[in-house]
PADO-586294 format. One record per residue (C-alpha): x, y, z. Coordinates in pm, 1 decimal. Example, Ala and Ser with C-alpha at 12.3 -4.5 7.8 and 13.67 -1.06 7.14 Angstrom:
<site px="1230.0" py="-450.0" pz="780.0"/>
<site px="1367.0" py="-106.0" pz="714.0"/>
% end
This chain:
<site px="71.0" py="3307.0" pz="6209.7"/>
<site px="-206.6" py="3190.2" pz="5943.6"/>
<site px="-177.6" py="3233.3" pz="5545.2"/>
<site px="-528.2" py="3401.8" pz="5632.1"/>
<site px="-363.3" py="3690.2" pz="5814.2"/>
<site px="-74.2" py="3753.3" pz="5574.0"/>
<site px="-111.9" py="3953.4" pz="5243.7"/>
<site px="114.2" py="3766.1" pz="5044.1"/>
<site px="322.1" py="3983.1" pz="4768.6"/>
<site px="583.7" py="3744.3" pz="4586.4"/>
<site px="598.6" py="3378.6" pz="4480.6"/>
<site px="905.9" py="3289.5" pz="4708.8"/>
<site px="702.7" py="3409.9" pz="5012.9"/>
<site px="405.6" py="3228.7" pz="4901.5"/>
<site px="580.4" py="2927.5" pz="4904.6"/>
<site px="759.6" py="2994.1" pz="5234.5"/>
<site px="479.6" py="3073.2" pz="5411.2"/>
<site px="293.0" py="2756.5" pz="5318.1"/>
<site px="561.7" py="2536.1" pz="5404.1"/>
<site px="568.4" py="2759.5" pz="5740.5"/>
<site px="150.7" py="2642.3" pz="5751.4"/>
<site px="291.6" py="2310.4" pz="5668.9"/>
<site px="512.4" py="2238.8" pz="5920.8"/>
<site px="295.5" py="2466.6" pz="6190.0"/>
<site px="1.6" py="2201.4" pz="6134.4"/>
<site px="-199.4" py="2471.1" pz="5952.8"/>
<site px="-160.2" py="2280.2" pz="5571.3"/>
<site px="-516.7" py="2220.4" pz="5535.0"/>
<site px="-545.6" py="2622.1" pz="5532.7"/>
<site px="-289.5" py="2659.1" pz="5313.2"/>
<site px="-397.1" py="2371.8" pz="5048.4"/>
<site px="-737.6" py="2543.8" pz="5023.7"/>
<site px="-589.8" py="2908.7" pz="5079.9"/>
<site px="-367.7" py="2761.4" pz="4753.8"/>
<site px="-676.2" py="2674.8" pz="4552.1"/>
<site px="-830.5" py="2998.1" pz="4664.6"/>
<site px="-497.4" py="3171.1" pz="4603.4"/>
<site px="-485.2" py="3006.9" pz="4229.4"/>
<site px="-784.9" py="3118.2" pz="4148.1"/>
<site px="-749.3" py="3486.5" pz="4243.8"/>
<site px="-411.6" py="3464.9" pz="4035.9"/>
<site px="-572.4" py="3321.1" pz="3694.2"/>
<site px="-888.9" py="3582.5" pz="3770.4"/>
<site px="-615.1" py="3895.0" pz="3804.3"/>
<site px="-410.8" py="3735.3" pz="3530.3"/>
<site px="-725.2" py="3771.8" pz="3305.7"/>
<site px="-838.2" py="4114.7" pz="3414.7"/>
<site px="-445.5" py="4220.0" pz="3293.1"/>
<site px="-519.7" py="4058.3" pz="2949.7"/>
<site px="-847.6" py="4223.5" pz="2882.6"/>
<site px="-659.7" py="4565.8" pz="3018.4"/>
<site px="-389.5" py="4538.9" pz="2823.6"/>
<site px="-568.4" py="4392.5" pz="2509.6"/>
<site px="-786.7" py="4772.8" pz="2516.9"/>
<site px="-514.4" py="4969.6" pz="2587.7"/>
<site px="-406.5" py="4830.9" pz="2264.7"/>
<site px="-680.9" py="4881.2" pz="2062.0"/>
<site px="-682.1" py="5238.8" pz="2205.7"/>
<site px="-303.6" py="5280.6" pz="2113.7"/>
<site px="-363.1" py="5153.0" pz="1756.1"/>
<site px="-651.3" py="5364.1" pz="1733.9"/>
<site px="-452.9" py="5658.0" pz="1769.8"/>
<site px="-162.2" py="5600.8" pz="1598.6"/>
<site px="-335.6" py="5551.7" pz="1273.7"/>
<site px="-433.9" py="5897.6" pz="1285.5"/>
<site px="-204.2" py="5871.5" pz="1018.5"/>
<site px="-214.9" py="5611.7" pz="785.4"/>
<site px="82.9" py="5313.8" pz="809.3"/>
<site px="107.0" py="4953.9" pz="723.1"/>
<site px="131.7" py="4683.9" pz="938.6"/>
<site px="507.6" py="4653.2" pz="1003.2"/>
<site px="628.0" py="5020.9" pz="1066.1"/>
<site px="274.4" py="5061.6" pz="1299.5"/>
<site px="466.5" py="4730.6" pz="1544.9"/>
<site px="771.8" py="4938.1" pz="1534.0"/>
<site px="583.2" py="5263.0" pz="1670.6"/>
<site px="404.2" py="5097.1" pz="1939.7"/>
<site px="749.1" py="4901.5" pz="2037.7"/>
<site px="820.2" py="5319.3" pz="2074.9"/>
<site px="607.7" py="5357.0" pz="2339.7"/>
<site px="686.2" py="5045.5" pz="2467.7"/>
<site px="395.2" py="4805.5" pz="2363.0"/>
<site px="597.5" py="4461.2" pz="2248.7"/>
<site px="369.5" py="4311.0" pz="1993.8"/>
<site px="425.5" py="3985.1" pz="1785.0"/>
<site px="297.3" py="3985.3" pz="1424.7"/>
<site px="65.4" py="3728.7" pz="1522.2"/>
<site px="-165.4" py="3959.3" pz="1766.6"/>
<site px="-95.0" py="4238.5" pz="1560.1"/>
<site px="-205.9" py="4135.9" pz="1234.4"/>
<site px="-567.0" py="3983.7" pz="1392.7"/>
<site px="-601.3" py="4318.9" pz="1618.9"/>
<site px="-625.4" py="4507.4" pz="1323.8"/>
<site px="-860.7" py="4273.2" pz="1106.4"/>
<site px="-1057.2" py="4296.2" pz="1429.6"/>
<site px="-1058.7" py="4632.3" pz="1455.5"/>
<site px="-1166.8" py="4688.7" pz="1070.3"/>
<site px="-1405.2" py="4439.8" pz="1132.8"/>
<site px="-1594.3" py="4642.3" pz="1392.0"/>
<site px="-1572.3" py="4950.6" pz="1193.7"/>
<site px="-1317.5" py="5137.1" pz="1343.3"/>
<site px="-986.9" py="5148.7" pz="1083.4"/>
<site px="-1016.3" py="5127.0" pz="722.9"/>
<site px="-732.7" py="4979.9" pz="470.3"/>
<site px="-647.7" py="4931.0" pz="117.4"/>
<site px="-377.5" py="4766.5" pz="-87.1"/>
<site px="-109.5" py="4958.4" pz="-217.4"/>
<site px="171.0" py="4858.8" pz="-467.7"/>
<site px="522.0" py="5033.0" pz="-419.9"/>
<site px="801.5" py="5029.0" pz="-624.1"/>
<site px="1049.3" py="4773.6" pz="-480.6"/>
<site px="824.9" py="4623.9" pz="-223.5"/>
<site px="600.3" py="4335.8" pz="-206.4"/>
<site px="219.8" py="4506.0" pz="-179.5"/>
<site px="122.9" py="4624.8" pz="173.7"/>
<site px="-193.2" py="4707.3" pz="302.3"/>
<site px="-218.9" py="5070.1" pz="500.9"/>
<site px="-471.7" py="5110.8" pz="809.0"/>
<site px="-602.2" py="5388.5" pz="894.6"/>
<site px="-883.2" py="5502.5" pz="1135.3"/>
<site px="-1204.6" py="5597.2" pz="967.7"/>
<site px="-1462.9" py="5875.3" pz="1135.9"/>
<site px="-1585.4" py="5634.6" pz="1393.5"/>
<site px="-1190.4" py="5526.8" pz="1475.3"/>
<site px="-1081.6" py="5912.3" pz="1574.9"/>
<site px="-1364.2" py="5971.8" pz="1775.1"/>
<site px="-1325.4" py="5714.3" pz="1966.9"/>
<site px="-987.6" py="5745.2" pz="2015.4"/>
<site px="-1051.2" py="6068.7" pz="2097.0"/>
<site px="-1282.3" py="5998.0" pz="2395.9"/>
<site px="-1011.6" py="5763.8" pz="2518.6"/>
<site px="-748.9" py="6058.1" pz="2496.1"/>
<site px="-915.0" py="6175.2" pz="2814.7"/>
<site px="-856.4" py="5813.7" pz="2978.2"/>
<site px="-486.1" py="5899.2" pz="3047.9"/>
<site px="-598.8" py="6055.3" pz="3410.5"/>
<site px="-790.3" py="5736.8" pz="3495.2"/>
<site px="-497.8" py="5521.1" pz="3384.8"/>
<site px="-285.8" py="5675.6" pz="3613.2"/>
<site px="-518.9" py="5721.7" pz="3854.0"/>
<site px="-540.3" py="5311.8" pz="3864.0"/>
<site px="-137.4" py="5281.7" pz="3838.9"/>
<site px="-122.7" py="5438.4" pz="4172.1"/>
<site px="-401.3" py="5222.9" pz="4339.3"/>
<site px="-189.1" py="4922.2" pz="4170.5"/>
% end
């Protein structure tokens, strides 16, 4: 059986299957069906990023409905399950104030180093209101997935 007639699912498959192609005489199919296969991977592997990166933004966007700083905002989306570092965090929201969708401002408490509070301006709710009606469509593509 050809790598060409197979929809491959897993990594130890892949690899078993190619070695099958291999040993079959079929490796110049599966050497280019590799290349192909690579390509398709780092393609779909950037298609997650860009999903996940604006489910993000659409998660942040919403939970600033009320205002929060930096730190206890992570701990919220770790919540509902989104595991950000600091360091995408931090840019995310300068990024997102940037483009005119969160405000902040500096505030001084007692017995705490300064911290800066986001929160979304006008332009921030209503478009995190618009993508409150993306939740169908999200799960909509979950089950195609």
């Amino acid at each position: 059986m050809g790598l060409h007639s197979r929809q491959l699912c897993g990594s130890n498959e892949f690899l078993i299957t190619i070695l099958a192609n291999v040993v079959s005489g079929e490796s110049e199919k599966a050497v280019c069906h590799t290349k192909l296969q690579d390509e398709k991977e780092i393609l779909f592997q950037n298609m997650l990023s860009e999903l996940k990166r604006g489910l993000l933004s659409l998660a942040v966007l919403q939970l600033l409905d009320e205002e929060q700083y930096g730190y206890s905002l992570q701990k919220e989306l770790s919540d509902y399950g989104f595991e950000v570092e600091q360091g995408t965090l931090y840019p995310l929201l300068r990024r997102l104030e940037s483009q005119g969708w969160l405000t902040s401002d500096w505030r001084l408490a007692e017995e705490t180093e300064p911290r800066r509070y986001y929160h979304t301006n006008a332009a921030g709710k209503s478009a995190a209101g618009a993508a409150s009606g993306m939740d169908c469509v999200i799960r909509r593509a979950g089950c195609l997935v």
